[in-house]
N, C-alpha and C positions, 0 to 999 in steps of 0.2 A: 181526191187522192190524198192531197196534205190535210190535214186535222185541224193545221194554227191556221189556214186562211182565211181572212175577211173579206167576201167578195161583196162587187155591188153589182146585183142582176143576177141572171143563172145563166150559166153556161148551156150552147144545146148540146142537147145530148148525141152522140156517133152512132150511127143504125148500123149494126153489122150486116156485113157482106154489100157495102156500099163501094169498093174496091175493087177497082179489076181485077180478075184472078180468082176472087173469093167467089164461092158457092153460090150460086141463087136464092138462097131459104137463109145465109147466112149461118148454116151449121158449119163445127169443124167435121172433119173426117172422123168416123168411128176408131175407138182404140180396143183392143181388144185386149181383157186379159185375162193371161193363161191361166188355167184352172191347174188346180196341186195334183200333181204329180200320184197315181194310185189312190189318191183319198184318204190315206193314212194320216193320222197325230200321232204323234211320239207319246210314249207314257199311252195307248189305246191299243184295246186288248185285238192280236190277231186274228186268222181265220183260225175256225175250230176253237175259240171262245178261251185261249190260254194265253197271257202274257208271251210278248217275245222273250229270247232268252237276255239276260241280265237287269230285267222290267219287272215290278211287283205289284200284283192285282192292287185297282185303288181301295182305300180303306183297310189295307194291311200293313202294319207295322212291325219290324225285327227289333229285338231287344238291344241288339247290338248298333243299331242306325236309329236312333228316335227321331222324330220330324222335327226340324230346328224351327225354332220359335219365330215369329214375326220380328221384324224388330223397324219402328217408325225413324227413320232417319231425321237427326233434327235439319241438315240443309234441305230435305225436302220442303219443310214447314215454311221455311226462310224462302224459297225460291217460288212457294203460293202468293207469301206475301208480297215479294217483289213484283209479281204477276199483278195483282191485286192493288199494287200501289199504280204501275203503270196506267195501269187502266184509269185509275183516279184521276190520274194527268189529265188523259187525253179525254176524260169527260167534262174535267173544268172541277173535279171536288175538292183538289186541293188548287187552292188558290195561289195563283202568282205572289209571292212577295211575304205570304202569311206562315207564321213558324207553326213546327207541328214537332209534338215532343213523343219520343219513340211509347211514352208510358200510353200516353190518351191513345196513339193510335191502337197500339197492341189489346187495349181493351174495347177498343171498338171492334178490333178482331176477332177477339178471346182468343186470343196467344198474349204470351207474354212478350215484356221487350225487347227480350234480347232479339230475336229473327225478326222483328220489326227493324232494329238499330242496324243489323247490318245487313238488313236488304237496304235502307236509306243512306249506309255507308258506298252501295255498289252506286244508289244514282246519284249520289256526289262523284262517284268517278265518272259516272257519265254528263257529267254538268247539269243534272234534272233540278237540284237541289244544290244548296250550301249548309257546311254546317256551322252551329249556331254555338260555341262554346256554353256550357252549362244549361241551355235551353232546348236546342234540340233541332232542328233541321228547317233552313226557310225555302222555299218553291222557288226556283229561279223565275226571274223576268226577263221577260224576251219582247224583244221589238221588232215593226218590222225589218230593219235593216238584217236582224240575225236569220229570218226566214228568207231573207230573199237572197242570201251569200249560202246560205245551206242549198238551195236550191241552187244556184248557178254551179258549187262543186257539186252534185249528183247528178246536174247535166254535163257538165266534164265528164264524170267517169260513164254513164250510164247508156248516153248517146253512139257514142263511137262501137261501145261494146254490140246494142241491140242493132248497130246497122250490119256490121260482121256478121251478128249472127243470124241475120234476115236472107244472107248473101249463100249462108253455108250451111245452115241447119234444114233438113226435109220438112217436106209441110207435114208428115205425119207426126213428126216431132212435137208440131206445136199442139194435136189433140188433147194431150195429156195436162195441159194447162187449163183444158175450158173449165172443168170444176171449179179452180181456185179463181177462175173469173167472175162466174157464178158467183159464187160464194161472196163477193163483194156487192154486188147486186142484191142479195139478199140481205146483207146486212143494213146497206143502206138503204133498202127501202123501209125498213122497221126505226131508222134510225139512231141505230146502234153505234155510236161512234167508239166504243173501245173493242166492239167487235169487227167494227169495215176497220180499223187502227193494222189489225192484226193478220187480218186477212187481207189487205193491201200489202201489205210487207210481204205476207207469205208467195204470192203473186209475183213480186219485183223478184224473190228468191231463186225461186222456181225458173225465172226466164234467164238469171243472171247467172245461176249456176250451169247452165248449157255450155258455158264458157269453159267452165273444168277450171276455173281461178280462182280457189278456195279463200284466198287470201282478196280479193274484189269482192267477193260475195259479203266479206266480214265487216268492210270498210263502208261497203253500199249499204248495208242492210242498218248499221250502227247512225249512218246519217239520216236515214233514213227513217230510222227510229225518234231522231230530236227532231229535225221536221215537222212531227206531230204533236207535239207539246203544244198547249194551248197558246196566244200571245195575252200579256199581260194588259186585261181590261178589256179585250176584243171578245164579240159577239160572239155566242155557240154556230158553230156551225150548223147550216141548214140541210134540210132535209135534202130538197133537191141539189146544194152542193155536190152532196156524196152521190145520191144518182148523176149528176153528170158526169161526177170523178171514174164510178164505176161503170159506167157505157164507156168509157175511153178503155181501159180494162182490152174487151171485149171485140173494139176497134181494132186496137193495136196487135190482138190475135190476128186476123183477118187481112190486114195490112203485111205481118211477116209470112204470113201463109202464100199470099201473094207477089212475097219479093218487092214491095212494093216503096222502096227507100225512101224516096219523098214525102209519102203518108207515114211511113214511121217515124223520121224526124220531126216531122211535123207536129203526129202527137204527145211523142214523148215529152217535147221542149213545152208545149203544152201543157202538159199535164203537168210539171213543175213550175212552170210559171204562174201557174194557178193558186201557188202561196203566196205568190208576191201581190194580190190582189182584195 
């Protein structure tokens, strides 16, 4: 689950539906969802092959309404890169400790430097980086000590929240999560680590937001996020790391489906302690 760990061994992996309560086959319940409403798209021409009224057949143009132009947002550009930089992190390309000047990156991008500079402005506010006067941005260093205090506050916040809501939310609630469980399974099997990065986050999101605590979601997801940052000088993560990180995933469905408190603290605090290692 965390990105920065060094572990020694592999952890086993959680067979779903090991839990009382949970399924026999370890499926969740089916979700179903609802199909739209008539089958209509807006702007798509009605019965009898005529636009509805105040709709204009496509490929017609009034002289009075021209089609407004594209126009490419430059913070969208900015916001690929910052994408693009994260990911760097958590695969180990940018190096702990090593400076990186917005020019060389930007043309490793082919952008310029400006939306390099202040996407590496936003991960200096997230402490991913420091900036370097005249030179240009060094990769922060992290040791264990910082991985294992990150971890202890997201068990603070994280633990107490998934046991409430193991307590109060319906098991069919929790269907809607198996994909993004999936989906860490997948990546870690490919061993994709700025892929499982992301789609582990999206997971912890998804369960955290059942809460309705917009403001929790912001603060979990943000720690959440430097958790993953590689540690300075430490090993890439292993393949089967991430598979045992994401069988826990999958686990811990199966465990809130079954109200099953003990198994869920259990693996939660787990499943963060597993930076510390």
């Amino acid at each position: 689950m965390e990105q920065g760990s060094a572990r020694e061994g592999v952890r086993p992996a959680y067979a779903p539906g090991a839990f009382s309560g949970a399924p026999a086959d370890g499926r969740m319940p089916e979700c179903r969802v609802p199909e739209q409403a008539g089958g209509e798209r807006a702007g798509v021409e009605r019965a009898g092959g005529r636009p509805a009224d105040g709709e204009q057949a496509r490929g017609e143009h009034t002289h009075s309404e021209p089609p407004a132009p594209r126009v490419v947002q430059r913070h969208s550009v900015r916001g690929q890169i910052l994408e693009a930089l994260r990911a760097a992190l958590v695969d180990g390309e940018l190096v702990p400790g090593q400076v990186y000047s917005a020019p060389a990156l930007g043309a490793r991008f082919g952008v310029s430097a400006t939306p390099v500079r202040e996407a590496m402005q936003r991960l200096a506010v997230e402490g991913a980086v420091e900036v370097v006067p005249n030179r240009g941005f060094r990769v922060s260093e992290r040791g264990p000590r910082e991985l294992a205090e990150l971890a202890e506050v997201r068990a603070l916040i994280e633990v107490p929240v998934m046991l409430g809501l193991a307590r109060t939310v319906p098991a069919h609630r929790w269907c809607g999560l198996r994909p993004l469980a999936e989906a860490t399974v997948t990546a870690a099997a490919v061993g994709d680590r700025a892929a499982y990065a992301e789609s582990d986050r999206a997971f912890h999101r998804a369960v955290l937001m059942l809460s309705g605590n917009e403001q929790l979601v912001a603060v979990a997801d943000e720690l959440h996020r430097r958790s993953q940052w590689p540690l300075v000088s430490g090993p890439a993560t292993r393949r089967a790391d991430l598979l045992a990180d994401a069988s826990e995933h999958t686990a811990l469905l199966d465990a809130l489906v079954s109200q099953d408190l003990a198994v869920v603290q259990a693996l939660v605090r787990e499943h963060f302690a597993g930076a510390d290692r």
